[in-house]
N, C-alpha and C positions, 0 to 999 in steps of 0.2 A: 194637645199636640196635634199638627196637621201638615199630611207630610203630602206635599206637588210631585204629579210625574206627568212629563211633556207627553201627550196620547198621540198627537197631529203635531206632524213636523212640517211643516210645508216645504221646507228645504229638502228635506230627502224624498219627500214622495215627488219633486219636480226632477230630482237629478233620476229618480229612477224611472220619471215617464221619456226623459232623455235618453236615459241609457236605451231603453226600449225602440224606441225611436231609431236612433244607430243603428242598434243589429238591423231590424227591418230596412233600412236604409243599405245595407253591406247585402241583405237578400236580395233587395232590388237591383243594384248593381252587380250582383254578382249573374243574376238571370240578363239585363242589359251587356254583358260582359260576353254572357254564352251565346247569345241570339249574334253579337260581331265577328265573334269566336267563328261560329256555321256558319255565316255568310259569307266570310271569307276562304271558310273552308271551304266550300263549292265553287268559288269564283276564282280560287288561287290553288289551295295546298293541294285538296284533292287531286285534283286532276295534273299537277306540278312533280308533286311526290309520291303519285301512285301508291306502293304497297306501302309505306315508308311515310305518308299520312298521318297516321297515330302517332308516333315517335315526333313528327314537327307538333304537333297538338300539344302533345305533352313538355315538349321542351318549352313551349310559351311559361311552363311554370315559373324561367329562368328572369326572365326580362317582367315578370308579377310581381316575383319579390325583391325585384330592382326600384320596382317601383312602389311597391309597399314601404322601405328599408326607406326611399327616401322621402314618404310621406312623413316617415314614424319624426324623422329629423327633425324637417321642417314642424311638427307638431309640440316637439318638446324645445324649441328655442323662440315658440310662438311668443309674442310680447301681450299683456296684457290686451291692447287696443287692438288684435290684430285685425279685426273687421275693419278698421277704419285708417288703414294701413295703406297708402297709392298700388303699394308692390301686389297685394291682396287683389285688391280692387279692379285692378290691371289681371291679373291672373284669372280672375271669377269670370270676367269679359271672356280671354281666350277661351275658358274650358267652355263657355257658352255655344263659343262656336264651332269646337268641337265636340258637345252635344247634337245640336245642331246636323253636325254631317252622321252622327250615328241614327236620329232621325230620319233622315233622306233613305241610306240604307237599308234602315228596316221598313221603311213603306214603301220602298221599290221590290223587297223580298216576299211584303207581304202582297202585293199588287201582282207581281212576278204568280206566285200559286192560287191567288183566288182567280187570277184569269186564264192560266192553264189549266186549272184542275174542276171550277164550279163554273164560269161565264167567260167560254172560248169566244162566244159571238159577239160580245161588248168591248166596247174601246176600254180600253186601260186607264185612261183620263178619267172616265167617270167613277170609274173604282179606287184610284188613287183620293181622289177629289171627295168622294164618298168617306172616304176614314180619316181625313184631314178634316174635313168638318163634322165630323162626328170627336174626333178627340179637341181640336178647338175647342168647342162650345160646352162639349160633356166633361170638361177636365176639371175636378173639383178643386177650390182654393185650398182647403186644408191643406196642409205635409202628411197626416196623416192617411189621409184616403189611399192612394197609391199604393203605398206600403203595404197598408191590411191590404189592399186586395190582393196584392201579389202574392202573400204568404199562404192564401188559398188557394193559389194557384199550382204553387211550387207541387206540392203532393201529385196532384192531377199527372203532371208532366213527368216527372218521375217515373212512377207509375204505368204510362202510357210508354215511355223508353224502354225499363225493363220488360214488358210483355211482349213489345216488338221483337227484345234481344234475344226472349228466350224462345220465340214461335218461329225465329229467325235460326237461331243457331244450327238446329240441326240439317239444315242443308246446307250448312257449311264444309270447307275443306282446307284441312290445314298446308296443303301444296299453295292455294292463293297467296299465303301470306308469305311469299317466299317472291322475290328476294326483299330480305328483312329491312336492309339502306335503301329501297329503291333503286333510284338511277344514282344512288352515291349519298355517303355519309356528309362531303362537302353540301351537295346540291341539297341535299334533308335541311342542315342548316341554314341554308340561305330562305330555304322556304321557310323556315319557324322564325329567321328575322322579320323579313317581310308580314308575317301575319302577326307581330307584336302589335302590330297597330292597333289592334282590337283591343289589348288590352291594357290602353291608356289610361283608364277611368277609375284605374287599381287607388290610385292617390288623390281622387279627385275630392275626399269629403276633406281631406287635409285642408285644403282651401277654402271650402265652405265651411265646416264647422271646426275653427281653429280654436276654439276656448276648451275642443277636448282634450283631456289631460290623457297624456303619452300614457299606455302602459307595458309592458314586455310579454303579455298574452298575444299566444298567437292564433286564440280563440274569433275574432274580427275578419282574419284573412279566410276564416276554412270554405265561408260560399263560394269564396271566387275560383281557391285552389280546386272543390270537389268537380264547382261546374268546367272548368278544362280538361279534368280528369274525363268527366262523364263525357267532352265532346270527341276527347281521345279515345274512348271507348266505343263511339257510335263511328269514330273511321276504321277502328280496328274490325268491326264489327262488319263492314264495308267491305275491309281486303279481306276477311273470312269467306262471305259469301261471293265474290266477286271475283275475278282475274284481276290483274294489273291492265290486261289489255282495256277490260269494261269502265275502271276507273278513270282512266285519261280519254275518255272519248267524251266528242264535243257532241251534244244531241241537244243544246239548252240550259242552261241556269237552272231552272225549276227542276227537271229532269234527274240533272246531278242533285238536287238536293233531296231527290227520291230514289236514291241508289238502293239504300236498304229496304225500302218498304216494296218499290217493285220487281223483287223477289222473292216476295212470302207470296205464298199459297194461302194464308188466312185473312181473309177481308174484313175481317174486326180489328189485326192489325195493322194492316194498311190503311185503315179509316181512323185509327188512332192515332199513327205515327203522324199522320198529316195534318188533322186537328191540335195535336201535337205543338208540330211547329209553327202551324200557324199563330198557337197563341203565345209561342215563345216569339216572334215577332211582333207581334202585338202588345203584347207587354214590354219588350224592349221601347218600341215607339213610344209605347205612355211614360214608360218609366222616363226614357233620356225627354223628353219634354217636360217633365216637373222635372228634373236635375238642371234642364236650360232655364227654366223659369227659376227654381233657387237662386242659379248663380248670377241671373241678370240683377233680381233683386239685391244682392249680394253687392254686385260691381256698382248700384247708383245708389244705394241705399236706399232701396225703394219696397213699400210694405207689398205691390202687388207689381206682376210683370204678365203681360199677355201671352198665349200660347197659341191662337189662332192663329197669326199673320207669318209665324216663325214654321206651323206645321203647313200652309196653305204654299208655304215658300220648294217644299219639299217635293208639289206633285210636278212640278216639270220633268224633275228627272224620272219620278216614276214610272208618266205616262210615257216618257223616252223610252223606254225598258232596258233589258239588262244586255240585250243583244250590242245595240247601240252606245253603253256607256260602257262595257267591260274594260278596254282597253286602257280608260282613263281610271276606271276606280282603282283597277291593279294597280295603276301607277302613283295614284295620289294616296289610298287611306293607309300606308303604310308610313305614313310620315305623321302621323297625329303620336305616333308614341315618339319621337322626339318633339316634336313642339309642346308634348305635355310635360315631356321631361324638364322644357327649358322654363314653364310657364309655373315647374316648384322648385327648381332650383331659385327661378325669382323672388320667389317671394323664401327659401332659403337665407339668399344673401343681402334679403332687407334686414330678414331677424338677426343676423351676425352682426349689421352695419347697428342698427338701433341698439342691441343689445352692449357692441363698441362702443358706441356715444356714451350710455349709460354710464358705463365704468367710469369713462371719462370724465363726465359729469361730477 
């Protein structure tokens, strides 16, 4: 008598290097998420809603899991073919390009502090220029590369925030943090709509990897939720140490994004905080350029999509700086969370229409 047991499944050990895949993939966007989060915090909320800052941070949770809620949909009425779907396809294109402007962003934020803070005397151009070709060409074709790196990263940053927060706190003062609405519970709101923009990218693997089966875990969403949390914490942290007066002053972009740090007395954490963000920028740029490169490949069906020509595209605005384009970002990146909206409702009401036929059929 001889009795078989399957040792090697190949099926399960590829669903579970997926599975792995994913999470890492939700870490990456969820750091890509934070790094749009800050940069607009410094370009808009801060300085808009003063003490009242944190509370618009945190309310972004609102319009996250509007947009989680209706990836989940679109996930669970996905059709068998949906990669191969026009609606998809159409979809993968738009989120490409709004990849794309999250790119631009974080290489004008990270251009913005390497030339205030390391190389006052060099044009901007060459430092934009300088990390466009350097992730161009350095950008590995795997899917996986990214991902692991980020997840080494994650701890770093962490790490480097809590030591600030706590080298920080104690010259803090709880009268700053007063008045708790700012200039108003209205005007709080308007600012936490305006900065959803950032976190359009909530539903964007919906799109790109639609063969994932829906499940009712809300295990998936927690990077994105903690990292808001955590940027909520870093303006609270702001109105602690700070007036209301010192928040809304206009000294520079980079500046405001050194609220907290150029008020510590310890130079280990002022050199951390800044290292910090900087690689929190840095990795958003890599990150959102392999998620542009996915979804290009995605929208033509194509095994390889370039990332030079797409990040090289990037440094006009950066060498423009932030002085120069404020005016316009405010006004435009708050509009990527509706056009992301419409660009999965799209592909929503293909899987309703195909799934109709179906019955019909």
């Amino acid at each position: 008598m001889r009795t078989e047991t399957a040792v090697h499944d190949e099926g399960g050990e590829r669903e579970q290097r997926l599975g792995e895949l994913r999470r890492e993939r939700e870490t990456t966007l969820a750091l890509a998420l934070g790094a749009q989060t800050l940069a607009y915090g410094a370009l808009y909320i801060l300085p808009a809603a003063s003490t009242a800052a944190w509370w618009a941070a945190l309310l972004l949770l609102i319009p996250f899991a509007a947009m989680r809620g209706l990836a989940a949909a679109v996930r669970r009425t996905a059709p068998p073919d949906a990669g191969r779907v026009w609606t998809y396809r159409a979809a993968a294109l738009g989120m490409a390009a709004l990849f794309w402007s999250n790119m631009a962003v974080c290489l004008l934020t990270l251009t913005e502090l390497t030339h205030v803070f390391f190389f006052p005397r060099s044009r901007p151009f060459f430092i934009a220029l300088s990390a466009a070709l350097a992730l161009g060409l350095g950008l590995p074709r795997s899917d996986t590369a990214v991902p692991n790196a980020v997840r080494f990263l994650c701890w770093f940053l962490l790490a480097a925030f809590a030591f600030c927060a706590l080298t920080v706190a104690p010259s803090g003062e709880a009268g700053y943090l007063f008045p708790l609405a700012g200039h108003g519970a209205g005007h709080t709101l308007r600012c936490a709509l305006r900065g959803a923009g950032g976190v359009w990218m909530a539903g964007a693997l919906a799109v790109i990897e639609p063969r994932e089966k829906a499940g009712r875990s809300l295990r998936p969403a927690l990077p994105g939720a903690a990292t808001l949390a955590l940027v909520s914490l870093l303006m609270l942290a702001c109105a602690w140490v700070l007036p209301g007066t010192r928040l809304n002053f206009d000294r520079g972009y980079a500046l405001r994004l050194q609220l907290l740090t150029e008020m510590s007395p310890n130079t280990l954490s002022w050199s951390l905080m800044l290292l910090a963000e900087m690689l929190l920028f840095l990795v958003g740029f890599t990150a959102c350029a392999d998620m542009m490169r996915t979804c290009l490949r995605c929208a033509f069906d194509a095994k390889r999509a370039p990332a030079l020509p797409f990040a090289l595209a990037c440094v006009p605005l950066a060498a423009r700086g932030m002085s120069a384009s404020e005016r316009a970002l405010t006004a435009l990146l708050p509009w990527r969370y509706p056009a992301a909206a419409a660009l999965t409702l799209l592909c929503l009401c293909g899987n309703l229409w195909y799934k109709r036929k179906g019955k019909k059929a």
